[in-house]
C-alpha positions as CSV (number, residue, x, y, z in Angstrom):
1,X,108.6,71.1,121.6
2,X,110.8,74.5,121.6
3,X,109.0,78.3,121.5
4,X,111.3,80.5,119.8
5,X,110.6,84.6,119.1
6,X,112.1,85.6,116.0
7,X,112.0,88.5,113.9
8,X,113.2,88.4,110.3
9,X,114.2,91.1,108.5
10,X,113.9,92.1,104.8
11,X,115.3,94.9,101.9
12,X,113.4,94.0,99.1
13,X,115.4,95.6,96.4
14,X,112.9,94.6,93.2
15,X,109.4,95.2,91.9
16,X,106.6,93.3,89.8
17,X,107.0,89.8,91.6
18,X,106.3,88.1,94.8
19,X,109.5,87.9,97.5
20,X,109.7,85.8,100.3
21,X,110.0,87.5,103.5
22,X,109.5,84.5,105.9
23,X,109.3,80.7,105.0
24,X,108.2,78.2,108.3
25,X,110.8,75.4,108.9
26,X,109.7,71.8,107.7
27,X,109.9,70.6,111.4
28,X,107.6,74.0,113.2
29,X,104.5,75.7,113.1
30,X,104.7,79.8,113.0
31,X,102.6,82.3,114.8
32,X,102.6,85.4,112.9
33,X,102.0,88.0,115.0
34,X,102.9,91.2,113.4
35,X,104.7,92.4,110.0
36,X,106.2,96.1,109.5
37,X,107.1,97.4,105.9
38,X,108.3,100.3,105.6
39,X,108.7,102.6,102.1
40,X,112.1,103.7,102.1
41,X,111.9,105.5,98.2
42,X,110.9,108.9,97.5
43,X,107.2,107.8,96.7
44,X,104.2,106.2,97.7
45,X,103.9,102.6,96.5
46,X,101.4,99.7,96.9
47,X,101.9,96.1,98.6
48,X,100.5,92.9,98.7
49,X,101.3,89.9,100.8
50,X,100.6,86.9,100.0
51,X,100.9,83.5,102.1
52,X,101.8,80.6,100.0
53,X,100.3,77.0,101.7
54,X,102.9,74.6,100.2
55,X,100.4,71.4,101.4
56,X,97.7,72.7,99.3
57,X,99.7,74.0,96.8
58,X,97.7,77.1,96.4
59,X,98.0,81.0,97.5
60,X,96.2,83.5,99.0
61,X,96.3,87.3,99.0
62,X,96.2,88.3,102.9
63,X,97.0,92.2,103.1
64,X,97.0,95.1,100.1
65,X,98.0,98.6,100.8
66,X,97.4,101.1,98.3
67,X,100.4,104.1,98.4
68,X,102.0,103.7,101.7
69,X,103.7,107.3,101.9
70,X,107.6,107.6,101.7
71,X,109.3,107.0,104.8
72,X,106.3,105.6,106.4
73,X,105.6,102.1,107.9
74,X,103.0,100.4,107.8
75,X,101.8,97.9,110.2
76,X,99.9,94.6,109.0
77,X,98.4,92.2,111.8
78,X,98.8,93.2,115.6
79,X,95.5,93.9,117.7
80,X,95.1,90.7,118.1
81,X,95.3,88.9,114.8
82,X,97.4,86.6,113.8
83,X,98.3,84.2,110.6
84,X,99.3,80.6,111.5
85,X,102.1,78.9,108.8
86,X,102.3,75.4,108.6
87,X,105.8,73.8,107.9
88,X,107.3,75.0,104.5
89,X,104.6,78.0,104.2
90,X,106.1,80.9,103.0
91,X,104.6,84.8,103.0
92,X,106.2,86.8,100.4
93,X,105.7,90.8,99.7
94,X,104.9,92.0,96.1
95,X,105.6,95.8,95.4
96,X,105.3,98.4,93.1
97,X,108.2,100.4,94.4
98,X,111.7,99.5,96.1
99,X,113.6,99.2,98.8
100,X,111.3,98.1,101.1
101,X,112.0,96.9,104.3
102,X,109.8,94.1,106.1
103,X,110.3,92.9,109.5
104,X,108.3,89.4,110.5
105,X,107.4,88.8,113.9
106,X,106.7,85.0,114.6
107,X,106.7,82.4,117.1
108,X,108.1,79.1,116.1
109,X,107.0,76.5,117.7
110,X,109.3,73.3,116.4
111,X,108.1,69.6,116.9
112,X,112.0,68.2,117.7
């Protein structure tokens, strides 16, 4: 088993639908730790992130934020809390404005 610390990064350039911003490899489990969006437009805009659980084939709503401020982040998890992705789970972003830029910060931990 390998740790890895990654952080993938975002620009989600469209509105109205859900966008993956961080998909768990077929051969890991992911530690979630924290996710930053931030609101790059001119405006406030809403979010919602949603974690997909490809074994169950069903989805969850995990985090809304009604009108993050433009040019502000906000910060989703941290203090302590943390989402746990099993392989091929995916967390995608839905938003009412754009760009918005999302950083994921997970732990991999791969079985090979």
């Amino acid at each position: 088993m390998a740790n890895t610390y990654k952080n993938n990064v975002s620009t989600i350039t469209s509105t109205g639908s859900d966008e993956a911003i961080y998909t768990c490899p077929s051969d890991a489990t992911a530690i979630v730790n924290t996710i930053f969006v931030y609101n790059g437009t001119g405006g406030a805009g809403d979010f919602t992130i949603t974690l997909h659980d490809t074994s169950a084939g069903s989805s969850a709503k995990i985090y809304f934020k009604s009108s993050l401020g433009a040019a502000a982040t906000d910060t989703v998890l941290g203090s302590g809390n943390v989402v746990v992705l099993e392989d091929s789970d995916i967390l995608k972003i839905n938003t009412t404005v754009q760009p918005i830029d999302v950083t994921v910060s997970v732990l991999q931990i791969t079985r090979s």
